[in-house]
N, C-alpha and C positions, 0 to 999 in steps of 0.2 A: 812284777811280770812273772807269770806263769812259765818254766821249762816244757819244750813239748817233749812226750814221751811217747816213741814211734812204737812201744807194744799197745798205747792204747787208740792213738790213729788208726793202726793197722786193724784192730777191734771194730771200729767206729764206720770205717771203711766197708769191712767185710760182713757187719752186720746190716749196713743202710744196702750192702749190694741184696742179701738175703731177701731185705725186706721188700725192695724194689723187684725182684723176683717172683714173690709169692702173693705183692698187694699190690703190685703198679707203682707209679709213681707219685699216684696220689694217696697211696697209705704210707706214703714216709714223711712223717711229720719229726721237727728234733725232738720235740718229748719223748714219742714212742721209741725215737732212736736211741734216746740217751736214757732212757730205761732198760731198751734189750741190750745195751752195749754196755752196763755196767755205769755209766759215766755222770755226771750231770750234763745239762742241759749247756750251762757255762761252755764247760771243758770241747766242746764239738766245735764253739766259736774258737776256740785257740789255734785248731789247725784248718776249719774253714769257713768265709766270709758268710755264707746262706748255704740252704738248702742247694739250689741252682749250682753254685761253687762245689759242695760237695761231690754232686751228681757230674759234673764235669770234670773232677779230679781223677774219678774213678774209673769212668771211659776214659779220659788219655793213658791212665796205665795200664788199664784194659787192651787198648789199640796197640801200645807197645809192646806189652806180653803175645799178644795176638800176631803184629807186626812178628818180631821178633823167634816165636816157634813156626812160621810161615816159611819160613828164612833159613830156617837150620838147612844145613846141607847145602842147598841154593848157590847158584850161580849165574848174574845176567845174561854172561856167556853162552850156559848151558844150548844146546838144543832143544826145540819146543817139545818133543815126547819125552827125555829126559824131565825137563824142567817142570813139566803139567805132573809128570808122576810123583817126585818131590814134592811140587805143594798138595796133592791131593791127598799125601799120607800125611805129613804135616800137619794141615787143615782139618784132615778126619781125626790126628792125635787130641789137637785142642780142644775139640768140639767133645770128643768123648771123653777125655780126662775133665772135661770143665764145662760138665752141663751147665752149669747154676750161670757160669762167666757168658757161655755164649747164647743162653737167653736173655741176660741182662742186654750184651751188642746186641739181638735182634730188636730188645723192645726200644734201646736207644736208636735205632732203626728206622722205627715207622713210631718217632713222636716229633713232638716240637723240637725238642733236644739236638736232635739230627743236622740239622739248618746250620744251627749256633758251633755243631763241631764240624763242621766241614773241614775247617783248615786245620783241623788239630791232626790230621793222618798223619803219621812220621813218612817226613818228605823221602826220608832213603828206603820204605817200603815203596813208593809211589815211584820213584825214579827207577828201583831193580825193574820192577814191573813193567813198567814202558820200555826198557831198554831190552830185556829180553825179549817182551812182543816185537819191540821194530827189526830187531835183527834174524827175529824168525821168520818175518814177514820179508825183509831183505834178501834173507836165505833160500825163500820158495818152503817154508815148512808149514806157513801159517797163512793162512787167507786173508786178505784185506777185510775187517771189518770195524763199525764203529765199537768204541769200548764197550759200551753196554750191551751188545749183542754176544760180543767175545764172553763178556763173562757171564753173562745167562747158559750160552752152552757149557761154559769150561768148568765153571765152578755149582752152578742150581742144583744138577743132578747130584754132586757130591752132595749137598746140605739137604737136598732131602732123601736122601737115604739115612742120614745120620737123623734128622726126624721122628723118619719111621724106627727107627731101630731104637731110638732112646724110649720113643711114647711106647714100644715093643708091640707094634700091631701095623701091617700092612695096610692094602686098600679095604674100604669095607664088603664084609664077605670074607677075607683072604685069613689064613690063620696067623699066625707068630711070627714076625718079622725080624731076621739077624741079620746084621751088616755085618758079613766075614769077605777075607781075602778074596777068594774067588769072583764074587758080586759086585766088588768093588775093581778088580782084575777085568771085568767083563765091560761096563759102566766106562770105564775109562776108554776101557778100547772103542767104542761107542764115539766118544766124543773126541776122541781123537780123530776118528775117521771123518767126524763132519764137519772139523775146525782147517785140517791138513787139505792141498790143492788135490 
Protein backbone atom coordinates (compact mmCIF):
# COMPACT_ATOMS: atom_id res chain seq x y z
CA UNK A 1 0.00 0.00 0.00
CA UNK A 2 1.06 3.20 -1.18
CA UNK A 3 1.48 6.40 1.64
CA UNK A 4 -0.54 9.41 0.50
CA UNK A 5 1.50 12.40 0.27
CA UNK A 6 -0.70 15.57 0.79
CA UNK A 7 2.31 17.94 -1.28
CA UNK A 8 1.33 15.82 -4.09
CA UNK A 9 -2.63 15.71 -3.78
CA UNK A 10 -2.43 19.24 -3.17
CA UNK A 11 -0.28 19.41 -6.86
CA UNK A 12 -2.80 17.03 -8.54
CA UNK A 13 -5.73 19.01 -7.21
CA UNK A 14 -4.52 22.49 -8.20
CA UNK A 15 -3.22 21.30 -11.40
CA UNK A 16 -6.78 19.31 -12.58
CA UNK A 17 -8.45 22.90 -11.20
CA UNK A 18 -5.89 24.89 -13.90
CA UNK A 19 -6.71 22.67 -16.40
CA UNK A 20 -10.46 22.53 -15.96
CA UNK A 21 -10.20 26.33 -16.19
CA UNK A 22 -8.37 26.86 -19.27
CA UNK A 23 -9.87 23.47 -21.24
CA UNK A 24 -13.20 22.74 -19.68
CA UNK A 25 -14.02 19.80 -18.26
CA UNK A 26 -13.62 17.86 -20.96
CA UNK A 27 -9.79 18.50 -21.47
CA UNK A 28 -9.06 16.84 -18.12
CA UNK A 29 -8.17 13.60 -18.85
CA UNK A 30 -5.78 11.61 -15.86
CA UNK A 31 -2.92 11.36 -18.46
CA UNK A 32 -2.81 14.97 -19.28
CA UNK A 33 -3.15 15.44 -15.50
CA UNK A 34 -0.69 13.12 -14.32
CA UNK A 35 1.75 14.58 -16.79
CA UNK A 36 1.26 18.37 -15.78
CA UNK A 37 1.15 17.41 -12.16
CA UNK A 38 4.45 15.76 -12.25
CA UNK A 39 2.82 12.30 -11.13
CA UNK A 40 1.96 9.01 -12.88
CA UNK A 41 -1.08 8.16 -13.83
CA UNK A 42 -1.19 5.40 -10.78
CA UNK A 43 -0.61 7.87 -8.16
CA UNK A 44 -4.01 10.17 -8.91
CA UNK A 45 -5.93 6.80 -8.20
CA UNK A 46 -4.42 6.90 -4.49
CA UNK A 47 -6.14 9.86 -3.53
CA UNK A 48 -9.19 9.71 -5.99
CA UNK A 49 -11.72 7.03 -7.11
CA UNK A 50 -12.35 8.79 -11.12
CA UNK A 51 -12.02 11.67 -12.76
CA UNK A 52 -15.89 12.68 -11.41
CA UNK A 53 -14.42 12.06 -7.63
CA UNK A 54 -11.63 14.18 -8.30
CA UNK A 55 -13.82 17.08 -9.76
CA UNK A 56 -16.08 16.78 -6.71
CA UNK A 57 -13.35 16.75 -4.15
CA UNK A 58 -12.32 20.01 -5.32
CA UNK A 59 -15.55 21.99 -5.45
CA UNK A 60 -16.42 20.82 -1.90
CA UNK A 61 -13.23 22.55 -0.85
CA UNK A 62 -13.66 25.06 -3.05
CA UNK A 63 -17.30 25.69 -1.39
CA UNK A 64 -15.71 25.62 1.91
CA UNK A 65 -12.97 28.16 1.28
CA UNK A 66 -15.62 30.13 -0.47
CA UNK A 67 -18.16 29.24 2.29
CA UNK A 68 -15.77 30.17 4.84
CA UNK A 69 -14.11 33.77 3.50
CA UNK A 70 -17.94 34.73 3.01
CA UNK A 71 -18.27 34.43 6.56
CA UNK A 72 -15.34 36.17 7.96
CA UNK A 73 -16.66 38.94 10.06
CA UNK A 74 -20.42 37.74 9.73
CA UNK A 75 -22.89 37.49 12.00
CA UNK A 76 -26.63 35.99 11.65
CA UNK A 77 -27.60 38.47 13.98
CA UNK A 78 -26.14 41.32 12.00
CA UNK A 79 -28.64 43.76 10.44
CA UNK A 80 -29.31 43.45 6.85
CA UNK A 81 -27.24 46.77 5.53
CA UNK A 82 -24.44 45.76 7.95
CA UNK A 83 -24.55 42.09 7.05
CA UNK A 84 -25.13 42.68 2.76
CA UNK A 85 -21.90 45.02 3.18
CA UNK A 86 -19.79 42.29 4.93
CA UNK A 87 -20.49 39.77 2.42
CA UNK A 88 -20.20 42.02 -0.49
CA UNK A 89 -16.51 42.80 0.49
CA UNK A 90 -15.81 39.35 1.44
CA UNK A 91 -17.43 37.96 -1.73
CA UNK A 92 -15.46 40.69 -3.88
CA UNK A 93 -12.17 39.58 -1.68
CA UNK A 94 -12.55 35.90 -3.13
CA UNK A 95 -13.46 36.54 -6.42
CA UNK A 96 -10.45 38.90 -6.84
CA UNK A 97 -7.77 37.17 -4.93
CA UNK A 98 -8.98 33.84 -6.78
CA UNK A 99 -9.80 34.41 -10.16
CA UNK A 100 -8.68 30.82 -11.38
CA UNK A 101 -10.99 29.30 -8.06
CA UNK A 102 -14.01 31.38 -8.85
CA UNK A 103 -14.17 30.51 -12.53
CA UNK A 104 -13.71 26.95 -11.76
CA UNK A 105 -17.34 27.62 -9.17
CA UNK A 106 -18.99 29.32 -12.15
CA UNK A 107 -18.15 26.65 -14.70
CA UNK A 108 -19.22 23.94 -11.80
CA UNK A 109 -22.26 26.24 -12.13
CA UNK A 110 -23.86 25.85 -15.45
CA UNK A 111 -22.57 21.90 -15.96
CA UNK A 112 -23.76 18.57 -15.15
CA UNK A 113 -21.74 18.64 -12.16
CA UNK A 114 -24.07 21.15 -10.48
CA UNK A 115 -27.10 18.78 -9.87
CA UNK A 116 -24.73 15.91 -8.34
CA UNK A 117 -23.37 18.89 -5.77
CA UNK A 118 -26.30 20.33 -4.64
CA UNK A 119 -26.21 18.91 -1.20
CA UNK A 120 -22.50 19.28 -0.83
CA UNK A 121 -23.10 23.36 0.24
CA UNK A 122 -21.80 23.60 3.90
CA UNK A 123 -25.02 23.26 5.74
CA UNK A 124 -23.66 26.20 8.40
CA UNK A 125 -23.09 28.57 5.33
CA UNK A 126 -26.82 27.79 4.27
CA UNK A 127 -28.28 28.06 7.85
CA UNK A 128 -26.27 31.73 8.64
CA UNK A 129 -27.90 32.82 5.54
CA UNK A 130 -31.45 31.91 6.14
CA UNK A 131 -31.27 33.06 9.53
CA UNK A 132 -29.94 36.45 8.91
CA UNK A 133 -32.52 36.84 5.86
CA UNK A 134 -35.57 35.75 8.32
CA UNK A 135 -34.67 38.06 10.99
CA UNK A 136 -34.20 40.83 8.61
CA UNK A 137 -37.22 40.29 7.19
CA UNK A 138 -38.86 39.96 10.88
CA UNK A 139 -37.10 43.13 11.57
CA UNK A 140 -38.91 45.25 8.60
CA UNK A 141 -35.28 45.58 7.01
CA UNK A 142 -35.61 43.31 4.13
CA UNK A 143 -38.57 42.62 1.90
CA UNK A 144 -40.28 39.49 1.57
CA UNK A 145 -39.07 37.81 -1.35
CA UNK A 146 -38.37 34.28 -2.95
CA UNK A 147 -34.60 33.28 -2.56
CA UNK A 148 -33.74 33.47 -5.95
CA UNK A 149 -35.01 36.80 -6.54
CA UNK A 150 -33.11 37.96 -3.13
CA UNK A 151 -30.11 36.95 -4.48
CA UNK A 152 -30.23 38.16 -8.07
CA UNK A 153 -30.59 41.59 -6.58
CA UNK A 154 -28.24 41.16 -3.58
CA UNK A 155 -25.50 39.41 -4.80
CA UNK A 156 -25.58 39.51 -9.47
CA UNK A 157 -24.62 43.16 -9.49
CA UNK A 158 -21.54 42.41 -7.11
CA UNK A 159 -20.30 39.35 -9.70
CA UNK A 160 -20.50 41.36 -12.45
CA UNK A 161 -18.81 43.98 -11.73
CA UNK A 162 -16.04 41.80 -10.58
CA UNK A 163 -16.48 40.31 -14.26
CA UNK A 164 -15.88 43.28 -15.95
CA UNK A 165 -13.06 44.41 -13.89
CA UNK A 166 -11.19 41.01 -14.08
CA UNK A 167 -11.82 40.73 -18.21
CA UNK A 168 -10.55 44.79 -17.51
CA UNK A 169 -13.22 46.11 -20.08
CA UNK A 170 -16.67 47.54 -19.60
CA UNK A 171 -19.65 47.54 -21.88
CA UNK A 172 -18.78 47.40 -25.48
CA UNK A 173 -17.82 50.98 -26.59
CA UNK A 174 -17.10 51.87 -22.99
CA UNK A 175 -13.16 52.24 -22.19
CA UNK A 176 -11.22 50.46 -19.11
CA UNK A 177 -13.16 49.18 -16.57
CA UNK A 178 -11.91 49.24 -12.51
CA UNK A 179 -13.85 47.92 -9.62
CA UNK A 180 -12.67 50.38 -6.85
CA UNK A 181 -14.35 51.40 -3.42
CA UNK A 182 -16.29 54.14 -4.68
CA UNK A 183 -18.33 51.93 -7.45
CA UNK A 184 -18.68 49.29 -5.31
CA UNK A 185 -19.81 51.98 -2.28
CA UNK A 186 -22.42 53.33 -4.99
CA UNK A 187 -23.62 49.55 -6.29
CA UNK A 188 -24.38 48.57 -3.07
CA UNK A 189 -26.38 51.44 -1.97
CA UNK A 190 -28.34 50.56 -5.16
CA UNK A 191 -29.29 47.40 -3.94
CA UNK A 192 -29.89 48.23 -0.88
CA UNK A 193 -32.39 50.54 -1.63
CA UNK A 194 -34.36 48.04 -3.78
CA UNK A 195 -34.08 44.93 -1.34
CA UNK A 196 -34.96 47.42 1.98
CA UNK A 197 -39.15 48.33 2.64
Amino acid sequence: MRLRDENKELAIREKALEMIVKEGFDGLSMQKLAKAAGVSPATIYIYFKDRDDLIMQIFETENARMADITLDGFDPEMHFEEGLRIQWMNRARYCLENPERMHFMEQIRYSPFHERLQGASKSTFIHAMRTWAQHAIARGELVPLPMEVYWSVAFAPLYQLVKFHMSRQGLPGSKKFTLDEPIMNQTLELVIKALTP
